[in-house]
C-alpha positions in Angstrom: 2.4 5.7 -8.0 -0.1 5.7 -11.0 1.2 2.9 -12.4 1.4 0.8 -9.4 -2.2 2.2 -8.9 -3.0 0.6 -12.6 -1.4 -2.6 -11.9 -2.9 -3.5 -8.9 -5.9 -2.8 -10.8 -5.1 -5.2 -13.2 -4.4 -7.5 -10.7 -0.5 -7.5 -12.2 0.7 -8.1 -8.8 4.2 -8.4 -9.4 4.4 -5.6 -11.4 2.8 -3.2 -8.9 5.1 -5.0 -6.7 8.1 -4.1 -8.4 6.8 0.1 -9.1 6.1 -0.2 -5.0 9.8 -1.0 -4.2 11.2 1.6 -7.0 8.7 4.8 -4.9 10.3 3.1 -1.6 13.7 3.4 -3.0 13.0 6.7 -4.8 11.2 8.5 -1.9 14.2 8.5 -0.2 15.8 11.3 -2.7 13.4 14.7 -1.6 13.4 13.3 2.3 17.4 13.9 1.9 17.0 17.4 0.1 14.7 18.2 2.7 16.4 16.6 5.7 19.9 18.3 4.7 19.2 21.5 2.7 16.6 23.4 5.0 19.0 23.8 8.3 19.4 26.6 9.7 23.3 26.8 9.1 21.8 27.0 5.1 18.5 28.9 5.1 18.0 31.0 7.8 14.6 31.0 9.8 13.4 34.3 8.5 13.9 33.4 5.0 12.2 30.1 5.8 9.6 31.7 7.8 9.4 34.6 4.7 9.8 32.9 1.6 9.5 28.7 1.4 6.9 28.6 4.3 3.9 30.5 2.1 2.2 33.3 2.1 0.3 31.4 4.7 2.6 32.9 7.1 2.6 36.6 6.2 -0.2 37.2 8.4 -2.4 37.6 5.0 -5.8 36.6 5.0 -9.5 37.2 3.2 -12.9 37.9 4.2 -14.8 35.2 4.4 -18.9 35.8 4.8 -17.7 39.5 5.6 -15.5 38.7 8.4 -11.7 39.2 7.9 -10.4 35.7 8.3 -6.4 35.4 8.9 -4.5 32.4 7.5 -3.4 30.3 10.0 0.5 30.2 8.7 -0.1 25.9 8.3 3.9 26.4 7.2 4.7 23.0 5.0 1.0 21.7 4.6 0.5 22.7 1.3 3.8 21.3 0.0 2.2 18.3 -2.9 4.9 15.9 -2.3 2.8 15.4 1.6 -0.8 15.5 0.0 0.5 13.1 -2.9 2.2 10.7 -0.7 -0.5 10.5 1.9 -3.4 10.4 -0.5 -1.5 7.4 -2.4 -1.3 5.5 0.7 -4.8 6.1 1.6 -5.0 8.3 4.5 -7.1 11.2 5.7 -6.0 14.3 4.6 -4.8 16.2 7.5 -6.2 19.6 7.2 -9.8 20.3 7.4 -12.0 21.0 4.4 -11.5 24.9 4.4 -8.4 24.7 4.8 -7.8 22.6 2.4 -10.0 24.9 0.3 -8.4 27.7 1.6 -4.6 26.8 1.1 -4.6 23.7 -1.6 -4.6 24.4 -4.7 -7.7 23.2 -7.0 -5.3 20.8 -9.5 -3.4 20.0 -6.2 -6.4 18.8 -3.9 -7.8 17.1 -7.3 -4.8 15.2 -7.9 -4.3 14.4 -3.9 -8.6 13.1 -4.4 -8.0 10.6 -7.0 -5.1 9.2 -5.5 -6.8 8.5 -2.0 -10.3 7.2 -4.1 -7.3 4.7 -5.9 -5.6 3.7 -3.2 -5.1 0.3 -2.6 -3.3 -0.2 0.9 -6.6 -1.1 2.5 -7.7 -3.4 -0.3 -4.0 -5.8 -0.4 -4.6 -5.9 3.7 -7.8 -7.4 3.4 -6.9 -9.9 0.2 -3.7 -10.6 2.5 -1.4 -9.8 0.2 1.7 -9.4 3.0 4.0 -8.2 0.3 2.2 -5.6 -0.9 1.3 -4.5 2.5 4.9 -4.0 4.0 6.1 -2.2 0.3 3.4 0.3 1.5 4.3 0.1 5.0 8.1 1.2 4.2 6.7 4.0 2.6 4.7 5.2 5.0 7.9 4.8 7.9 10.1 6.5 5.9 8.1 9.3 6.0 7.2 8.9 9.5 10.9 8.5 10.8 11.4 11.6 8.4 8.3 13.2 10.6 10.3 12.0 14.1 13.3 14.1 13.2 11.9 17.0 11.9 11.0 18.4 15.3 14.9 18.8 15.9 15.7 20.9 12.7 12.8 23.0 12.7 10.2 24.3 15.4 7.4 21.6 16.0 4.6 24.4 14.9 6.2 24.4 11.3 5.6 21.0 11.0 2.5 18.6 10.7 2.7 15.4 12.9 -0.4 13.6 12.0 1.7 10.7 11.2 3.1 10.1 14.6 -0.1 9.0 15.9 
C-alpha cells in the first residue's frame, strides 16, 4: 500500500498500477483465512466470543469523567487489517472518535491516519485515471462481498457493515 501510495505520488502511474493489482491479488489470502478458519465447526462461539473477539466483549469497561463506562463488545472492529484497508482506500473510519480512542490502539489509529491523509482513490477519480480507479474498486468489493457473507458464518452484531451501504 505504501508503495503504491509513493508512486502515485511520484506520478509513476504504472508502477502504482502494477503494486494495486499485486494488494488486489494478495488481499484475497486473510479474507480466505478468515472466511474458512472462524466457523463454528472450528472455533466455537464462546471461544470466539471469549478470546479472538477482545476484551471488548468481557463486559469490561473504565470510568470515564467518574462514571463507570462499559465497552460496547465492537467484536472485529479493532482488527488493523479493517482500519488499514479502509484508511488506504480513503474512507471514513467507521467507529466514532472515542471509540476509536477507546478501542484502537495509538500506533494502530496513527498508522490507519496517515494512510486515509495518503489516499489517493479520490484524487485518480477526479484526474480520470479509470485504471487506477477500478484497481481500487476491486479492492474495496472484495472486501465488501467478503462483508455480504459474513452475516451467514457469524451473528450480524459481531460484525461491522458500513460497507454495504
Amino acid at each position: 500500500m505504501i508503495q503504491s501510495i509513493i508512486c502515485f505520488g511520484r506520478g509513476q502511474r504504472d508502477a502504482c498500477l502494477d503494486f494495486l493489482k499485486t494488494i488486489s491479488a494478495h488481499i484475497r489470502y486473510p479474507l480466505k483465512v478468515y472466511y474458512d478458519s472462524l466457523v463454528e465447526s472450528k472455533i466455537p462461539r464462546s471461544v470466539w466470543m471469549s478470546y479472538v473477539q477482545g476484551f471488548q466483549a468481557w463486559g469490561a469497561g473504565e470510568i470515564i469523567d467518574g462514571v463507570y463506562v462499559e465497552f460496547d463488545a465492537v467484536s472485529g472492529n479493532q482488527l488493523p487489517f479493517f482500519h488499514i484497508v479502509d484508511a488506504f482506500l480513503g474512507l471514513d473510519p467507521y467507529l466514532n472518535e472515542e471509540n476509536r480512542f477507546r478501542y484502537i490502539p495509538l500506533s494502530q489509529r496513527e498508522l490507519s491516519a496517515s494512510l486515509r491523509k495518503h489516499s489517493f482513490r479520490d484524487k485518480a477519480k477526479l484526474a480520470g485515471d479509470f485504471e487506477i480507479e477500478t484497481e481500487m474498486e476491486k479492492i474495496l468489493k472484495q472486501i465488501r462481498v467478503f462483508l455480504l457473507h459474513c452475516p451467514t458464518r457469524i451473528d450480524t452484531d459481531d460484525i461491522f457493515f458500513r460497507f454495504l451501504e
